[in-house]
C-alpha positions in Angstrom: -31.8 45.7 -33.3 -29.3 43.0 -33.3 -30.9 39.8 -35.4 -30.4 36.6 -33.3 -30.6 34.3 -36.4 -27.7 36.2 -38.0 -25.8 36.2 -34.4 -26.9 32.7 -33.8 -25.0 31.4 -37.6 -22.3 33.7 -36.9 -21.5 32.4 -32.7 -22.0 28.6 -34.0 -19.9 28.9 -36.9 -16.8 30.3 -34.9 -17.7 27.6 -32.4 -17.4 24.8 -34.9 -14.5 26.1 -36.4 -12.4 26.5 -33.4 -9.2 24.9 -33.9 -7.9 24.3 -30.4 -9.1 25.0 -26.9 -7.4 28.1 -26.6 -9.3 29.7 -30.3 -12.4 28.3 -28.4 -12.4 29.6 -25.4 -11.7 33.1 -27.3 -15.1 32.4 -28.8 -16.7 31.8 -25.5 -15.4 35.5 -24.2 -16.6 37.2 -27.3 -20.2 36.0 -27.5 -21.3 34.9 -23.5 -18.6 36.7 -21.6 -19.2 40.0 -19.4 -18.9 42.0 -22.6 -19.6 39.7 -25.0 -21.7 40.1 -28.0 -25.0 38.3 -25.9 -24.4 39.2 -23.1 -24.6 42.3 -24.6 -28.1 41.9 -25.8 -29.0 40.6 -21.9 -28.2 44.4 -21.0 -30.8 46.0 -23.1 -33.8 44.4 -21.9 -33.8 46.8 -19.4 -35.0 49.2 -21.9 -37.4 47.7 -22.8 -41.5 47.8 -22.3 -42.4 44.5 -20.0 -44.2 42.4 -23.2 -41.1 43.4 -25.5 -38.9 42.3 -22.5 -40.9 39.1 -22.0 -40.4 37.8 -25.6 -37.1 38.9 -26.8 -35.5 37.9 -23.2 -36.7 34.6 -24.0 -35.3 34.5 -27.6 -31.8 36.0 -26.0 -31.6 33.5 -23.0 -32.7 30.3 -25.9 -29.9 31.7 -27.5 -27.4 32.3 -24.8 -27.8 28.2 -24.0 -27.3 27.1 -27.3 -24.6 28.4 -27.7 -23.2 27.2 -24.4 -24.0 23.6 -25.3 -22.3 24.3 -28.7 -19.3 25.5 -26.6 -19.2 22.4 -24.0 -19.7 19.6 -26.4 -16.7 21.5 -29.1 -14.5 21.8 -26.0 -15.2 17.5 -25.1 -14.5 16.9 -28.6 -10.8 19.1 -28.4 -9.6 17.7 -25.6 -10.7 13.9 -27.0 -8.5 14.6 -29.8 -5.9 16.4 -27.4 -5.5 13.7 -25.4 -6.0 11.1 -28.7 -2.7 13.1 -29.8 -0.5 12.6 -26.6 -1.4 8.9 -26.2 -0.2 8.5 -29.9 2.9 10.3 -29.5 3.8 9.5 -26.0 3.4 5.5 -26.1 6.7 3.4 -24.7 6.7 -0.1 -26.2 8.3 -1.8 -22.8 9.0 -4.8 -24.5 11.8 -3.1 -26.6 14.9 -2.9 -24.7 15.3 0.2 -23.2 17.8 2.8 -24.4 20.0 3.9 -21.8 21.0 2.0 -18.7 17.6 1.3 -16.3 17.7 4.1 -13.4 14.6 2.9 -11.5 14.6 -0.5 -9.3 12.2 -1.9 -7.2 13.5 -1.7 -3.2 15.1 -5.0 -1.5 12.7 -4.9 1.1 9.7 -4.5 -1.2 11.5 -7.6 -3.4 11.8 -9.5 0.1 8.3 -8.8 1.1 6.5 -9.9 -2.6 8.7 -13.1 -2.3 7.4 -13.7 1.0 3.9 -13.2 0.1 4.2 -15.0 -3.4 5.3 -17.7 -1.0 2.8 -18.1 1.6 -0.2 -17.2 -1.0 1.0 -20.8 -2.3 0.7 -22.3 0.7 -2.8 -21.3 1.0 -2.5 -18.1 3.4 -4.7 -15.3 2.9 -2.7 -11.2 2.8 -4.7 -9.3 5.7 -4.0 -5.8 6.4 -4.7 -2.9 9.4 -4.0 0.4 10.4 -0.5 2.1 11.0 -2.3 4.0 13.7 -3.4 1.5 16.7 -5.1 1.8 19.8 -4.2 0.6 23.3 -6.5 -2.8 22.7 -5.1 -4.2 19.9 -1.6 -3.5 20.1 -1.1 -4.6 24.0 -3.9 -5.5 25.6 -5.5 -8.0 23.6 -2.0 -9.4 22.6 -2.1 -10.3 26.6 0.5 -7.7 27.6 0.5 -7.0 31.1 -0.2 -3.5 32.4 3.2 -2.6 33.3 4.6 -4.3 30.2 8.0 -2.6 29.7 6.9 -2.4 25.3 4.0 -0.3 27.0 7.0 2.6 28.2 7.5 5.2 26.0 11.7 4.2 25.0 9.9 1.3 23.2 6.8 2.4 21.9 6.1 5.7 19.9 2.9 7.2 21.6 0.5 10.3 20.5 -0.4 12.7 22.8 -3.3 11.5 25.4 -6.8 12.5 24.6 -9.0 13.6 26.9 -10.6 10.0 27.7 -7.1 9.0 28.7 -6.3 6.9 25.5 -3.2 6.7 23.9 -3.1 6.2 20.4 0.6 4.9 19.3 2.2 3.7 16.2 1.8 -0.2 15.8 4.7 -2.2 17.1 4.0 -4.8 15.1 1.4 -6.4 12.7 0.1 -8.8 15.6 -2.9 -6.1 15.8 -4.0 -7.3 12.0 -4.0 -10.7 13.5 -6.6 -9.7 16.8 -8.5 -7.4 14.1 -9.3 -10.6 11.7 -9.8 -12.8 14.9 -12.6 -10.8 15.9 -14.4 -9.9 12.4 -13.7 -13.7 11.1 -14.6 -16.9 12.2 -12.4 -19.8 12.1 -10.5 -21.3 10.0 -8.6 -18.6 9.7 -5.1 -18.5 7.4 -4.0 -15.3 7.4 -0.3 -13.3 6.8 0.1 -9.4 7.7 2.3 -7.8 6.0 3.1 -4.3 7.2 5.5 -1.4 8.5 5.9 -1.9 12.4 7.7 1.2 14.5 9.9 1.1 17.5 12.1 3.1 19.3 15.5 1.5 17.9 18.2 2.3 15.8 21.4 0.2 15.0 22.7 -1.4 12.6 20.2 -4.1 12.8 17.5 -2.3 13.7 15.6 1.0 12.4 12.8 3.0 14.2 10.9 1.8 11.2 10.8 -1.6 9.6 8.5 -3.9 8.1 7.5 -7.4 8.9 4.9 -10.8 8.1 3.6 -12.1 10.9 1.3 -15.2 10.1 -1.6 -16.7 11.9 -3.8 -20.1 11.7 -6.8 -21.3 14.1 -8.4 -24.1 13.4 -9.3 -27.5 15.5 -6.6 -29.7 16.1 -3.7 -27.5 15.2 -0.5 -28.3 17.1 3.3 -27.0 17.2 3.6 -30.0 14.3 1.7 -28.0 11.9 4.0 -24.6 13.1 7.6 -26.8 12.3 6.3 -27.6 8.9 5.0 -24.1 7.8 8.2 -22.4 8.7 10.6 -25.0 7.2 9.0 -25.4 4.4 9.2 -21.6 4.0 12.7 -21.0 4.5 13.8 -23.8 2.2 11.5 -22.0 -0.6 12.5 -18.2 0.2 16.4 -19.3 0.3 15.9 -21.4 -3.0 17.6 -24.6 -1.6 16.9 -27.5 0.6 19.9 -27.6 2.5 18.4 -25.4 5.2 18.3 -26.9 8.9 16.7 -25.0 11.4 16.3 -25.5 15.7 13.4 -23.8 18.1 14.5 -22.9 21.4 12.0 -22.2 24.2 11.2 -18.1 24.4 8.6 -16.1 26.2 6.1 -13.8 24.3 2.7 -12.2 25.9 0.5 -13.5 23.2 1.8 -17.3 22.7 2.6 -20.2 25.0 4.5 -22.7 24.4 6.6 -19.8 22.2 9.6 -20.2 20.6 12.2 -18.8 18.5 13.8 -19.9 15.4 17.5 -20.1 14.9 18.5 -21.4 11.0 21.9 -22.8 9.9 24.5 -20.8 8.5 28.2 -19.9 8.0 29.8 -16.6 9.1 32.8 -17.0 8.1 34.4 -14.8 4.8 32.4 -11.7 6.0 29.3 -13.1 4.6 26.4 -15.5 6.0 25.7 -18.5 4.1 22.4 -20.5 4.7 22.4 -24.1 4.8 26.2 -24.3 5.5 28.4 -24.3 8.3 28.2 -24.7 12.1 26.8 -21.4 13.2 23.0 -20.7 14.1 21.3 -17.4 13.6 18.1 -16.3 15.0 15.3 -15.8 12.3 11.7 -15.4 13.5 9.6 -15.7 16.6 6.7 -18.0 16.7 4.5 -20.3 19.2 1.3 -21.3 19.6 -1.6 -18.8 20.0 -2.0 -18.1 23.6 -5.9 -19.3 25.2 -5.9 -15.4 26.4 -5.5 -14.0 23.0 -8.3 -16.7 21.6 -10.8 -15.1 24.3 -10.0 -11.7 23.9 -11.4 -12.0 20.3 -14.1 -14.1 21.0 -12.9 -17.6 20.1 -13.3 -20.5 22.4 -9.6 -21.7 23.0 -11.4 -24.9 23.9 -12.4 -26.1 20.6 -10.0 -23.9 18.6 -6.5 -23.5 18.9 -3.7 -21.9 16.4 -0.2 -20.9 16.0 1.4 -17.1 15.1 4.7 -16.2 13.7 6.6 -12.8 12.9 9.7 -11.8 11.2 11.8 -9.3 10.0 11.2 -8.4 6.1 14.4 -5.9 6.1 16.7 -8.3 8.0 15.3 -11.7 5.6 16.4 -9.2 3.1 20.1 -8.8 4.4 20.3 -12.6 4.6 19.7 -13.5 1.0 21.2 -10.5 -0.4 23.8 -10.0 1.5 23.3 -6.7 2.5 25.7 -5.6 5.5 23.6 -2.6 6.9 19.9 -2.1 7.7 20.1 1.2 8.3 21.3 1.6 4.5 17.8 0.6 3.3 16.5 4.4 4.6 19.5 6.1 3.3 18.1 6.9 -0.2 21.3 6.7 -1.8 21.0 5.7 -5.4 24.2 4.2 -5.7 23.2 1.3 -2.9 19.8 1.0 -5.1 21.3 0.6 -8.1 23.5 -2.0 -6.8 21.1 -3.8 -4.3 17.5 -2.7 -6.3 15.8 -5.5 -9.0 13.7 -4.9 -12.2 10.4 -4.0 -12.1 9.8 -6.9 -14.7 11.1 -9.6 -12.6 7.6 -10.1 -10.7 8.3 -13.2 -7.8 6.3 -15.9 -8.0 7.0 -19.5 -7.6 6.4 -20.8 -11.0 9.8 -19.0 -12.7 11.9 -18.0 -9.3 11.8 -15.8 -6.8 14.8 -13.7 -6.9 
């Protein structure tokens, strides 16, 4: 008969002296595996007479689990010193100057959209964010789109199939839908961008069937188009890095503000390029207006005592503006060369205390 003090020194000492994970779990097969030296022992209890059976099956199964703890805790301390190993021989100083030419870059549109939000967040706005994914209410209706809205049509809108309670789900349009959701969960003041990636059924050079976009939103008492003039001036001036920038509004219509407006900026198109804060020309930059009542009552507010304005624009096309980027459909091409070119460092984080860009 096998002695399980013998057996015991013997498993433990193999354990111990296991010099890697693989040499240990060769000592795991060998003393607890289906023919292993234990589980060995396990088999011939059946042999035995039931008070024999009662105490060595005891000793056998004490065994058995020590030397499964002996196994786990050998194996936690291999792969500390595993992993101890990589870190030290794997760690990048990143403030040493990197070897070989950069082949990474951080995207113009996700450049565009930090600059915008590094922006705002210093004007005392607030990053709110929703589902790609929308629903009927907050995409349309609550935005005070009519029934037979033409965006409601499928050449505008991409829609899921119908379920069987007649809904729609669709891919957002826009962010506005961030704007009703924090309406409803928040009370006012509210100070709120949404950053986000909108969908529509479009696809030129100006537009893609995917694009992204920072709509804005304030309600509070006593808020008027003043307020809206300031906020987006002041913006532009700061995202184009000069204060040469002259803007107009002309009178627009959109579902979900009254009096709205859009906002054409200053520029010069002559040379192939567009120059801001220069020139004769005007180009259309944003959308904006004050919130309609509708929308306020839709989520609850009491357009009575609160009122608020809204904005939206373009990340990809404020993107082709400062950077002088011909194409928006080039954004989506994945071509490294037009990265390379177009992309920023990683490192060069936008904020407005050392630039933007």
């Amino acid at each position: 008969m096998t002695d399980l003090n013998t057996l015991e020194s013997d498993v433990l000492a193999q354990v111990a002296g296991a010099a890697d994970l693989q040499a240990l779990d060769a000592v795991r097969v060998a003393a607890v595996g289906k023919t292993g030296s234990i589980s060995g022992l396990l088999k011939t209890l059946g042999a035995m007479s039931p008070e024999e059976r009662k105490d060595r099956g005891a000793a056998i199964n004490a065994l058995r689990d020590k030397v499964a703890t002996a196994i786990t805790e050998r194996k936690a301390a291999l792969e500390t010193a595993e992993l101890d190993a990589r870190l030290a021989s794997e760690t990048l100083d990143l403030s040493l100057p990197a070897p070989h030419r950069r082949k990474g870059s951080v995207h113009p549109t996700m450049q565009t959209m930090d600059e915008v939000i590094a922006i705002f967040a210093e004007m005392g706005f607030a990053v709110a964010e929703g589902p790609d994914i929308e629903d009927d209410f907050h995409n349309f209706t609550a935005l005070n789109f009519p029934e037979k809205h033409p965006a409601r049509e499928m050449h505008d809108t991409f829609f899921f199939n119908t379920k069987e309670t007649g809904e729609r789900m669709l891919l957002r349009t826009h962010t506005s839908p961030v704007q009703v959701r924090t309406m409803v969960s928040q009370k006012p003041p509210i100070r709120i961008i949404a950053p986000g990636r909108t969908y529509r059924v479009d696809n030129d050079a100006t537009h893609t069937p995917v694009f992204h976009q920072v709509e804005g939103l304030v309600i509070d008492k006593a808020i008027h188009m003043g307020h809206l003039k300031w906020t987006l001036e002041t913006f532009l001036a700061r995202f184009f890095e000069t204060d040469a920038v002259t803007t107009q509004f002309r009178p627009h219509h959109f579902p979900f503000t009254e009096p709205s407006a859009e906002m054409d900026v200053q520029c010069d198109r002559s040379g192939g390029e567009i120059k801001i804060g220069q020139g004769t020309s005007w180009l259309e930059i944003l959308g904006c207006g004050m919130v309609h009542p509708n929308v306020l009552r839709a989520c609850g507010i009491d357009p009575d005592e609160y009122q608020g304005f809204a904005f939206g624009m373009g990340v990809d096309r404020l993107g082709m503006l400062k950077y002088g980027m011909p194409d928006l459909r080039d954004m989506w091409s994945s071509d490294v060369r037009w990265l390379s070119h177009y992309g920023f460092s990683a490192f060069a984080a936008p904020n407005p205390a050392s630039g933007l860009s």
